[in-house]
Structures are given as structure tokens and as C-alpha cells.
PyMOL Python script that loads the backbone (N, CA, C, O; Angstrom):
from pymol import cmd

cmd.read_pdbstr("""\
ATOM      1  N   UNK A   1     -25.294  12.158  20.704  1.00  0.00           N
ATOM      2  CA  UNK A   1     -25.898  11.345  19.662  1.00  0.00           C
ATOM      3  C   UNK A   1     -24.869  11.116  18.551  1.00  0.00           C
ATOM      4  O   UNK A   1     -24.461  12.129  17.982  1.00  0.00           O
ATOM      5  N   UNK A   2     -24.330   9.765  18.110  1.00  0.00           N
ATOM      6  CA  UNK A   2     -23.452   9.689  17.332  1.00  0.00           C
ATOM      7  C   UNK A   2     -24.346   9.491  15.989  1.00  0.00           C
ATOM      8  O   UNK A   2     -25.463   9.010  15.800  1.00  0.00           O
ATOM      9  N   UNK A   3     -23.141  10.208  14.941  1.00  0.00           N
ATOM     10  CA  UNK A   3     -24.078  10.501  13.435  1.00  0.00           C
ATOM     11  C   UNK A   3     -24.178   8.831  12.808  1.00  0.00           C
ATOM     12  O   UNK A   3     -23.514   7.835  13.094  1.00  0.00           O
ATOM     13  N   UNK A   4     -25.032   8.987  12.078  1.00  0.00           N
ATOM     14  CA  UNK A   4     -25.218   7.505  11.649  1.00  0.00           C
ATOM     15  C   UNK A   4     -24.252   6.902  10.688  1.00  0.00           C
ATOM     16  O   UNK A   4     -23.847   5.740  10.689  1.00  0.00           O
ATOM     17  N   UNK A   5     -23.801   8.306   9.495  1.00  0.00           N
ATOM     18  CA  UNK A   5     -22.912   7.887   8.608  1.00  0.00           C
ATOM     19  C   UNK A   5     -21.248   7.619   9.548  1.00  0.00           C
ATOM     20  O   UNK A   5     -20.302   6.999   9.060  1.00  0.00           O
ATOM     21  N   UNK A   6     -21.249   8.130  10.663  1.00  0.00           N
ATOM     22  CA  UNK A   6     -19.927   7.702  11.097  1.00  0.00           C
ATOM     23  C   UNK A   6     -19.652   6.953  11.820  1.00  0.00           C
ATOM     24  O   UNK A   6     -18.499   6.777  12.215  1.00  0.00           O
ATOM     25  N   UNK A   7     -21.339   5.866  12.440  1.00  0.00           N
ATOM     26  CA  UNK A   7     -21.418   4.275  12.557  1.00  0.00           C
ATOM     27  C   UNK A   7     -21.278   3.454  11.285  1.00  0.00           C
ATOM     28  O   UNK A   7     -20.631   2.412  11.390  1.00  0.00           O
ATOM     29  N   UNK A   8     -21.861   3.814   9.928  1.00  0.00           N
ATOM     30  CA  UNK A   8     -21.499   3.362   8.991  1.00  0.00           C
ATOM     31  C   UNK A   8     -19.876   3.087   8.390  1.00  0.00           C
ATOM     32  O   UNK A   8     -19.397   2.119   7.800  1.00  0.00           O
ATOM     33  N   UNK A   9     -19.298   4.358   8.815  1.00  0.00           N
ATOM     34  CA  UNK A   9     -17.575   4.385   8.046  1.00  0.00           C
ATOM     35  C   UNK A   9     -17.054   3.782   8.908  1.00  0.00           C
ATOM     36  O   UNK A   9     -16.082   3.105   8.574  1.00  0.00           O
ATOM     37  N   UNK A  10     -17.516   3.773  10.496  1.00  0.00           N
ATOM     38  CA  UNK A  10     -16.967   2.770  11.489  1.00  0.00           C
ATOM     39  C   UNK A  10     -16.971   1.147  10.886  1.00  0.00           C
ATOM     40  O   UNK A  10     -16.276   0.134  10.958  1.00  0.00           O
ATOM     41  N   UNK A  11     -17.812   1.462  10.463  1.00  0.00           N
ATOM     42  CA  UNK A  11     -18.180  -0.448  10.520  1.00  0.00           C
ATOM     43  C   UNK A  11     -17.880  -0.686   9.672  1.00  0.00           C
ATOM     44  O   UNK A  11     -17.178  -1.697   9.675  1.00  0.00           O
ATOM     45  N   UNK A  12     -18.079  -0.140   8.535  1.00  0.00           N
ATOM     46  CA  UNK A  12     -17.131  -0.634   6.919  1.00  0.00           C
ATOM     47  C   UNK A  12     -16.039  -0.952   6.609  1.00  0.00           C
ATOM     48  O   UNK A  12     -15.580  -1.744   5.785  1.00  0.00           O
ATOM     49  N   UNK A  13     -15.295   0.262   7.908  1.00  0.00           N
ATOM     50  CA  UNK A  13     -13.327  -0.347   8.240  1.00  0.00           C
ATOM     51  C   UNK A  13     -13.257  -0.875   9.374  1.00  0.00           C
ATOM     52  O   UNK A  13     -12.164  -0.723   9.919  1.00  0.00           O
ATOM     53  N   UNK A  14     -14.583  -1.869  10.364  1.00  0.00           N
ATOM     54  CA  UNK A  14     -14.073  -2.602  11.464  1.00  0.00           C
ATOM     55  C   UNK A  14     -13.904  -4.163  10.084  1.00  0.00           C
ATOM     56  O   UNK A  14     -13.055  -5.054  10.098  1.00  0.00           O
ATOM     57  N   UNK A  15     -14.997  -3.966   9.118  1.00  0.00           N
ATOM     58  CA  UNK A  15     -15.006  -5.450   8.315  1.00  0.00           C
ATOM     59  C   UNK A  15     -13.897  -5.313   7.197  1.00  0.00           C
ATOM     60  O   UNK A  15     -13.510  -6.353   6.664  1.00  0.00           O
ATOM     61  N   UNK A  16     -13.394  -4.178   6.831  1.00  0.00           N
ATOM     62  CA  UNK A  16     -11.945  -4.682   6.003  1.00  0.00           C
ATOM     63  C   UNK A  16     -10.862  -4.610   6.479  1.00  0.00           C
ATOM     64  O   UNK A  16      -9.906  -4.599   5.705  1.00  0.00           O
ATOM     65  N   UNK A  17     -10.613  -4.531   8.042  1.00  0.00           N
ATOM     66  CA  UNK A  17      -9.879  -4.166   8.434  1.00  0.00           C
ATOM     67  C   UNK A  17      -9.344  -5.554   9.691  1.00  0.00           C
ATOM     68  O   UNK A  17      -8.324  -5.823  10.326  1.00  0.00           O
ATOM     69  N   UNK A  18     -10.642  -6.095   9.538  1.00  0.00           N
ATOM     70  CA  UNK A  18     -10.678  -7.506  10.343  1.00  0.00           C
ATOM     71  C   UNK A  18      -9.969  -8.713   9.052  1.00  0.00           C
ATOM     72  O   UNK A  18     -10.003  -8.611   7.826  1.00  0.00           O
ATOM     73  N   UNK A  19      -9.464  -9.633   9.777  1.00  0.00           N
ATOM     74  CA  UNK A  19      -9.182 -11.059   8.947  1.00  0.00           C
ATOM     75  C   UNK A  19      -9.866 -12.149   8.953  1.00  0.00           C
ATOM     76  O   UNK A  19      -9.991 -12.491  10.129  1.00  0.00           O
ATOM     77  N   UNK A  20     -10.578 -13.164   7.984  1.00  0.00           N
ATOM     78  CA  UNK A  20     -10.813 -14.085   8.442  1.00  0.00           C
ATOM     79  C   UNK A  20     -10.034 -15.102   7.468  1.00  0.00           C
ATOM     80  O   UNK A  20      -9.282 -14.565   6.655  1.00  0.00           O
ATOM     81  N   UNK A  21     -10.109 -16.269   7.454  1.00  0.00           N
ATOM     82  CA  UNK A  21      -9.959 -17.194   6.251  1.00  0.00           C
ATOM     83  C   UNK A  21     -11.239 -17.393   5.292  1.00  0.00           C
ATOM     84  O   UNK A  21     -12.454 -17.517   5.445  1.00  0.00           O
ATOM     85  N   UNK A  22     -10.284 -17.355   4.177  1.00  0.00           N
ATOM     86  CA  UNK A  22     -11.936 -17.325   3.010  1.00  0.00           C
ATOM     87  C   UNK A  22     -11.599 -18.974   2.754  1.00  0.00           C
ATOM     88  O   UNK A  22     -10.507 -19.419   2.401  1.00  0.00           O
ATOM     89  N   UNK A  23     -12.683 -19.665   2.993  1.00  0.00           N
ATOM     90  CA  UNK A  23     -13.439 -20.596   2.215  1.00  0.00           C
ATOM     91  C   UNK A  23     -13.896 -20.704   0.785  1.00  0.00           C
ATOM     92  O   UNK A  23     -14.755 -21.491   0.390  1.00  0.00           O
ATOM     93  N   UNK A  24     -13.308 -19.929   0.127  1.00  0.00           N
ATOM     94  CA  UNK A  24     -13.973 -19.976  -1.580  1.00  0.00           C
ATOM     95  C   UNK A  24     -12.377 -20.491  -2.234  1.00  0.00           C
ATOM     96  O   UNK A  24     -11.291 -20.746  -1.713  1.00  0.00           O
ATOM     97  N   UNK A  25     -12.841 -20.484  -3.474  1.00  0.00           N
ATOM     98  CA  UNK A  25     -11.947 -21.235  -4.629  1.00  0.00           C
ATOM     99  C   UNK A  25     -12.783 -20.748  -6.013  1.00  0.00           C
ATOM    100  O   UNK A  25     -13.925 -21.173  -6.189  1.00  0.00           O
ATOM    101  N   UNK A  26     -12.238 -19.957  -6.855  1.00  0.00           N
ATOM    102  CA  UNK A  26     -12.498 -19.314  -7.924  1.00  0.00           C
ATOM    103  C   UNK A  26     -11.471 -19.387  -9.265  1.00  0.00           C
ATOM    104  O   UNK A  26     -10.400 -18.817  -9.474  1.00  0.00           O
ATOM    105  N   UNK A  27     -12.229 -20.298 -10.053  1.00  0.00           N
ATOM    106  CA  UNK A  27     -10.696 -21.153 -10.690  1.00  0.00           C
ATOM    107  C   UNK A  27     -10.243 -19.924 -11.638  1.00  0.00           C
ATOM    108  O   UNK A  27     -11.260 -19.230 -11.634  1.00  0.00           O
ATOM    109  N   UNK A  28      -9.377 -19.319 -12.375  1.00  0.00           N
ATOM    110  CA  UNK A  28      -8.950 -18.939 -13.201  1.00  0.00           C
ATOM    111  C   UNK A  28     -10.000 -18.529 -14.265  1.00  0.00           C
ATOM    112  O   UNK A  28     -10.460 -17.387 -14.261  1.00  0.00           O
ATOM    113  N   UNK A  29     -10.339 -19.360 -15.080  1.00  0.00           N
ATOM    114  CA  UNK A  29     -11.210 -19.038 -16.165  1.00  0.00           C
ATOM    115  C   UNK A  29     -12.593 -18.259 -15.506  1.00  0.00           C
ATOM    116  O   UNK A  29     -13.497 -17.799 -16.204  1.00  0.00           O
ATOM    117  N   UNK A  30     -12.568 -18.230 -14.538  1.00  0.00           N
ATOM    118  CA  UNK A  30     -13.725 -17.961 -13.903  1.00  0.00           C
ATOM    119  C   UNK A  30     -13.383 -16.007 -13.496  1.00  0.00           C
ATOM    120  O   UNK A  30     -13.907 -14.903 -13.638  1.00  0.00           O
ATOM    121  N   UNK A  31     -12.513 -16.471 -13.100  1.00  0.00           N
ATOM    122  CA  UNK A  31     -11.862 -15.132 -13.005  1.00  0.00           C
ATOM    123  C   UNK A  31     -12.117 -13.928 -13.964  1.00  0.00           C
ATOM    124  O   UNK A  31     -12.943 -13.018 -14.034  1.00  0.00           O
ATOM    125  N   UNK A  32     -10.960 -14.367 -14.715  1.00  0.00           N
ATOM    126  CA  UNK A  32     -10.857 -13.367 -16.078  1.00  0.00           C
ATOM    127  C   UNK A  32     -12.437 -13.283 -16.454  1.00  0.00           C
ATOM    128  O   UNK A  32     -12.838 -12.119 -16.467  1.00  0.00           O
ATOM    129  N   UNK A  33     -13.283 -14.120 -16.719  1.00  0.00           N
ATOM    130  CA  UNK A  33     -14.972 -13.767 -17.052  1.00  0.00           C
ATOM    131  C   UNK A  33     -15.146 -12.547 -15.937  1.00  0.00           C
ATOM    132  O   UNK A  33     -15.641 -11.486 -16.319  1.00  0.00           O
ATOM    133  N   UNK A  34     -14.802 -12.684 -14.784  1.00  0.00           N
ATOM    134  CA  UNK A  34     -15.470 -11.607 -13.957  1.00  0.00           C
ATOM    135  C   UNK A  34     -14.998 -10.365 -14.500  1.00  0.00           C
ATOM    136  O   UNK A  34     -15.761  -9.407 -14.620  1.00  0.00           O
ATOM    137  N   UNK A  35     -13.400 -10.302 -14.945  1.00  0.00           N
ATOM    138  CA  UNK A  35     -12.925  -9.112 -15.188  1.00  0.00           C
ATOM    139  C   UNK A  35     -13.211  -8.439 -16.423  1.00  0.00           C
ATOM    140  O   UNK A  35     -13.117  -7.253 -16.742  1.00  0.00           O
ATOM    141  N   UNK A  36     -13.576  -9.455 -17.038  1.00  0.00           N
ATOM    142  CA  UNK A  36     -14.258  -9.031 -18.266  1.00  0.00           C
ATOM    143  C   UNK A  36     -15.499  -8.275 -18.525  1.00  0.00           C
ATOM    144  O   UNK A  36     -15.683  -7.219 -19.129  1.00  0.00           O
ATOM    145  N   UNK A  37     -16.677  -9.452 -17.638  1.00  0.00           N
ATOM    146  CA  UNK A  37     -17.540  -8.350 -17.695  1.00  0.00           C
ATOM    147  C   UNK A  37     -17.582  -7.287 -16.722  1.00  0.00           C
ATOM    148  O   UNK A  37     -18.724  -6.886 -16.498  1.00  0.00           O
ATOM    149  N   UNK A  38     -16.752  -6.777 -16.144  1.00  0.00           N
ATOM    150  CA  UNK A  38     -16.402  -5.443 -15.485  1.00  0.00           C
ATOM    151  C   UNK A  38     -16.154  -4.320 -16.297  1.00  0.00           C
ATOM    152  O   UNK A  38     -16.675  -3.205 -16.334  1.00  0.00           O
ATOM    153  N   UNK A  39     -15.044  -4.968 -17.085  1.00  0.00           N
ATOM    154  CA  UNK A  39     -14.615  -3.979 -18.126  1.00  0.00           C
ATOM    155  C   UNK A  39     -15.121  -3.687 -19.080  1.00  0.00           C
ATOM    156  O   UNK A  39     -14.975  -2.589 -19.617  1.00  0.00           O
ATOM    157  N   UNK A  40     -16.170  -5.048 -19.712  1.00  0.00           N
ATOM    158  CA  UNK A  40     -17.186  -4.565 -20.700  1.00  0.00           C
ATOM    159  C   UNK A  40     -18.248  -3.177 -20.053  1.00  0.00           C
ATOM    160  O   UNK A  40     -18.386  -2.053 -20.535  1.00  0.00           O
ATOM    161  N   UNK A  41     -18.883  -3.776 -18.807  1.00  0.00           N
ATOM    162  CA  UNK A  41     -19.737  -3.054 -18.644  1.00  0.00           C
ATOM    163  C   UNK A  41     -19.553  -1.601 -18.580  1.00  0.00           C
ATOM    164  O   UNK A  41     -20.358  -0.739 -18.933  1.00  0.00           O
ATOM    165  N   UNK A  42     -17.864  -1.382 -17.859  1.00  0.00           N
ATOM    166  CA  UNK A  42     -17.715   0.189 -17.554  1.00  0.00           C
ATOM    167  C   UNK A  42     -17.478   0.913 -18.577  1.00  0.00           C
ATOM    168  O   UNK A  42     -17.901   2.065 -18.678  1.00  0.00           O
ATOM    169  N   UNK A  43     -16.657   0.228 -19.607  1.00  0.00           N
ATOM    170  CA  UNK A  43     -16.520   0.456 -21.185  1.00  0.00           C
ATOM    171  C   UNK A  43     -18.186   1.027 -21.853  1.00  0.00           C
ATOM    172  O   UNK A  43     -18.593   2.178 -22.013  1.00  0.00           O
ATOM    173  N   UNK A  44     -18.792  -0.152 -22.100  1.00  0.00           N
ATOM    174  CA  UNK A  44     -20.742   0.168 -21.929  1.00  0.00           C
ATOM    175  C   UNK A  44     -20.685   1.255 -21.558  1.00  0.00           C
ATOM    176  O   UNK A  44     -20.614   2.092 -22.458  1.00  0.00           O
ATOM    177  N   UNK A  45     -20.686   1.694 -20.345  1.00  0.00           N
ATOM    178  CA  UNK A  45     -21.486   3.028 -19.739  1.00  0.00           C
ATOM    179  C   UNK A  45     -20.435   4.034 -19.744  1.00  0.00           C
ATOM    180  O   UNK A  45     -20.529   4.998 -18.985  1.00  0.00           O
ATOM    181  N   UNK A  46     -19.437   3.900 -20.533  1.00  0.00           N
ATOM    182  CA  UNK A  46     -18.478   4.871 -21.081  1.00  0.00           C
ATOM    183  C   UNK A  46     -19.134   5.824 -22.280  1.00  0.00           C
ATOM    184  O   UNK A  46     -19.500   6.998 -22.333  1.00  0.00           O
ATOM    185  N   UNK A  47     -19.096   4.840 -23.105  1.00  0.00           N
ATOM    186  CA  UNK A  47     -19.645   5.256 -24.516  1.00  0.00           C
ATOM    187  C   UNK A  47     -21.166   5.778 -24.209  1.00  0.00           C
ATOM    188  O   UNK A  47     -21.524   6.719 -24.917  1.00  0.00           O
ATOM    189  N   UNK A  48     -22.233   5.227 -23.119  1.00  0.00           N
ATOM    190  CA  UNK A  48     -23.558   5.317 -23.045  1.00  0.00           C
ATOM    191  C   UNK A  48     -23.689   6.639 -22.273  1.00  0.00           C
ATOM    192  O   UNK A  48     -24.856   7.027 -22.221  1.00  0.00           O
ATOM    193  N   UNK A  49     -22.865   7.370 -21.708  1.00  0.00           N
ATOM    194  CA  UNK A  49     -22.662   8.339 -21.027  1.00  0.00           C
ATOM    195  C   UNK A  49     -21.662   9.715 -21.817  1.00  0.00           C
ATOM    196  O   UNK A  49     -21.733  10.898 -21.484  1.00  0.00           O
ATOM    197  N   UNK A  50     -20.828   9.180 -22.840  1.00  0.00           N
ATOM    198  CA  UNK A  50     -20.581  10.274 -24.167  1.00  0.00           C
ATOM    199  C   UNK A  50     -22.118  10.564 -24.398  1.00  0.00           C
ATOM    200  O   UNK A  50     -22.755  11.594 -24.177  1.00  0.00           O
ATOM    201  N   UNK A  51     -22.481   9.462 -24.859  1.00  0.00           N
ATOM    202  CA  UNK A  51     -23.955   9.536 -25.805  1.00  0.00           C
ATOM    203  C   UNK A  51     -25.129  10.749 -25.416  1.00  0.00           C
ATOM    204  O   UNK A  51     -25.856  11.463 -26.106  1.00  0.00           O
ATOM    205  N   UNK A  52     -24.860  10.548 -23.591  1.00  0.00           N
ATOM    206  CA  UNK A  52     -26.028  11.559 -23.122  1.00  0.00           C
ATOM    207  C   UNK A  52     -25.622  13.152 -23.439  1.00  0.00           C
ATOM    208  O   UNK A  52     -26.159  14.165 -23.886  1.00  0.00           O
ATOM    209  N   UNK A  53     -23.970  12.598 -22.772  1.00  0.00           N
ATOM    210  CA  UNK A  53     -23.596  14.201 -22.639  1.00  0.00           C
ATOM    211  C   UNK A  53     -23.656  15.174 -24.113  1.00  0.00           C
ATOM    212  O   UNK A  53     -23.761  16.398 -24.204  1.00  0.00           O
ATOM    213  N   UNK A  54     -23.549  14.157 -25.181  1.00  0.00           N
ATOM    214  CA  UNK A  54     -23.513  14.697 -26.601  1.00  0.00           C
ATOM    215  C   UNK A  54     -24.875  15.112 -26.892  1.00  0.00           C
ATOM    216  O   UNK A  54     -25.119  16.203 -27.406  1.00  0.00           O
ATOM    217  N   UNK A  55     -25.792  14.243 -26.564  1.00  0.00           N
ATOM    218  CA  UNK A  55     -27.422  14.713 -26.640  1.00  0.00           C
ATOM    219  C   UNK A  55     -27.613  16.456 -25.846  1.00  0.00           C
ATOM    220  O   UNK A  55     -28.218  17.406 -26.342  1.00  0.00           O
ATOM    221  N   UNK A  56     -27.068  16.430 -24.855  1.00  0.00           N
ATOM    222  CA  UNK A  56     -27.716  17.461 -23.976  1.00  0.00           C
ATOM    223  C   UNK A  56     -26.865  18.691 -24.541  1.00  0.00           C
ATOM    224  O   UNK A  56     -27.402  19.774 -24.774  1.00  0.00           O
ATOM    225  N   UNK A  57     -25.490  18.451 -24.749  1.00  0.00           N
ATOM    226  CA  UNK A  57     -24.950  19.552 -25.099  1.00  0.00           C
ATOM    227  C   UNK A  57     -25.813  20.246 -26.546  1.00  0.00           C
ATOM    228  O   UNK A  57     -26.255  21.394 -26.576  1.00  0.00           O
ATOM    229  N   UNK A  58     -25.912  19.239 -27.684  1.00  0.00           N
ATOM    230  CA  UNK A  58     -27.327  19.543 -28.857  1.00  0.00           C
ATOM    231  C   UNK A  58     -28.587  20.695 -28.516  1.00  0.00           C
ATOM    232  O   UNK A  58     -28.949  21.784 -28.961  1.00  0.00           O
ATOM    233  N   UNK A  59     -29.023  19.695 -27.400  1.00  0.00           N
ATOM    234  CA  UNK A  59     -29.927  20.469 -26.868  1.00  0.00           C
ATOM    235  C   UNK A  59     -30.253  21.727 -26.208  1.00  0.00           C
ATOM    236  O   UNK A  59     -31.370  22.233 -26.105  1.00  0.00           O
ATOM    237  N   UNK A  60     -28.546  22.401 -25.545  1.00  0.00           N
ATOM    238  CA  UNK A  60     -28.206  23.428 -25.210  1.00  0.00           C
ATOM    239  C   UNK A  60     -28.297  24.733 -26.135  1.00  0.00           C
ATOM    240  O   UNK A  60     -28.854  25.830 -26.122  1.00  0.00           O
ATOM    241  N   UNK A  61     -27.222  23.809 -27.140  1.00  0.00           N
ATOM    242  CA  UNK A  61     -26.901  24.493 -28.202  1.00  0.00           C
ATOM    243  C   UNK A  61     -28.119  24.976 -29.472  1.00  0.00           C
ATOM    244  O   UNK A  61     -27.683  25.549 -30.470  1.00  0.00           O
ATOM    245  N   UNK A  62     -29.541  24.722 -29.360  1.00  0.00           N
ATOM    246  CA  UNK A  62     -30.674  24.455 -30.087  1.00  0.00           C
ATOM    247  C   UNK A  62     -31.225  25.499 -29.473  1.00  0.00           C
ATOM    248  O   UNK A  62     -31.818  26.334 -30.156  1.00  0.00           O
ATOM    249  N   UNK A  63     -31.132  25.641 -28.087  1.00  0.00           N
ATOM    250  CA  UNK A  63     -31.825  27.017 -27.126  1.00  0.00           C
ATOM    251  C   UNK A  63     -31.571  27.987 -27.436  1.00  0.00           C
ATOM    252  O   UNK A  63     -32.401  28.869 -27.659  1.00  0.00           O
ATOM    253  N   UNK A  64     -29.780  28.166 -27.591  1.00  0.00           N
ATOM    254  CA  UNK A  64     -28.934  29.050 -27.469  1.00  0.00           C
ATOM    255  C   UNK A  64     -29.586  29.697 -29.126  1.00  0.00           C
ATOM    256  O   UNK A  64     -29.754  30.889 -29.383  1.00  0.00           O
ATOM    257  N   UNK A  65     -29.748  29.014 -29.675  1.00  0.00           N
ATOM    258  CA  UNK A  65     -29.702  29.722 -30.855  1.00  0.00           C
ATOM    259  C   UNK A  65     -31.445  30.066 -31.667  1.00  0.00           C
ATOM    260  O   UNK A  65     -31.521  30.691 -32.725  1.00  0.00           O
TER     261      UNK A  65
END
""", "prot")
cmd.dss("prot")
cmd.show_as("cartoon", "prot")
cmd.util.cbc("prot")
cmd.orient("prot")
């Protein structure tokens, strides 16, 4: 019986690992917007993820004492 996750990792590197020709066209300005909001967002959940860890450590520290 083959495991399922190692039909999955199979198939994930038969499709990046295959070539085709891409049909798309993604002008420039279009671009940089994508990279942007990438970087906004991970930036976002940078700071939104200090935020928790700063909450919980509070909350540790409130027990402790």
C-alpha cells in the first residue's frame, strides 16, 4: 500500500519538474503590485504575530506572579 503523502510529493515534483509553455503575459506594473502586496501582507502578519506573542508572554508573566 503506497502512503498517500508520498503520492502527493510524487506528484508535486512530477508538475515542477515537467515543462510546458506558459501562455500568460503579466505586464510589469502588474508585477511589482503582486510583490507588494506579498510583502505588505507578510510584513502585516509580522508585526500581528509580535503582537500575540507579546500578549501571551503578559499573560504568563501575570500567573507567574
Amino acid at each position: 500500500m503506497v502512503q498517500p503523502c508520498r503520492i502527493l510529493v510524487l506528484s508535486l515534483l512530477l508538475l515542477i519538474f515537467t515543462e510546458r509553455e506558459a501562455r500568460a503575459y503579466t505586464d510589469p506594473g502588474s508585477g511589482a503590485l503582486m510583490w507588494q502586496a506579498l510583502v505588505a501582507g507578510f510584513m502585516g502578519a509580522a508585526f500581528y504575530g509580535r503582537k500575540v506573542v507579546t500578549w501571551f508572554r503578559t499573560k504568563k508573566k501575570d500567573r507567574e506572579q
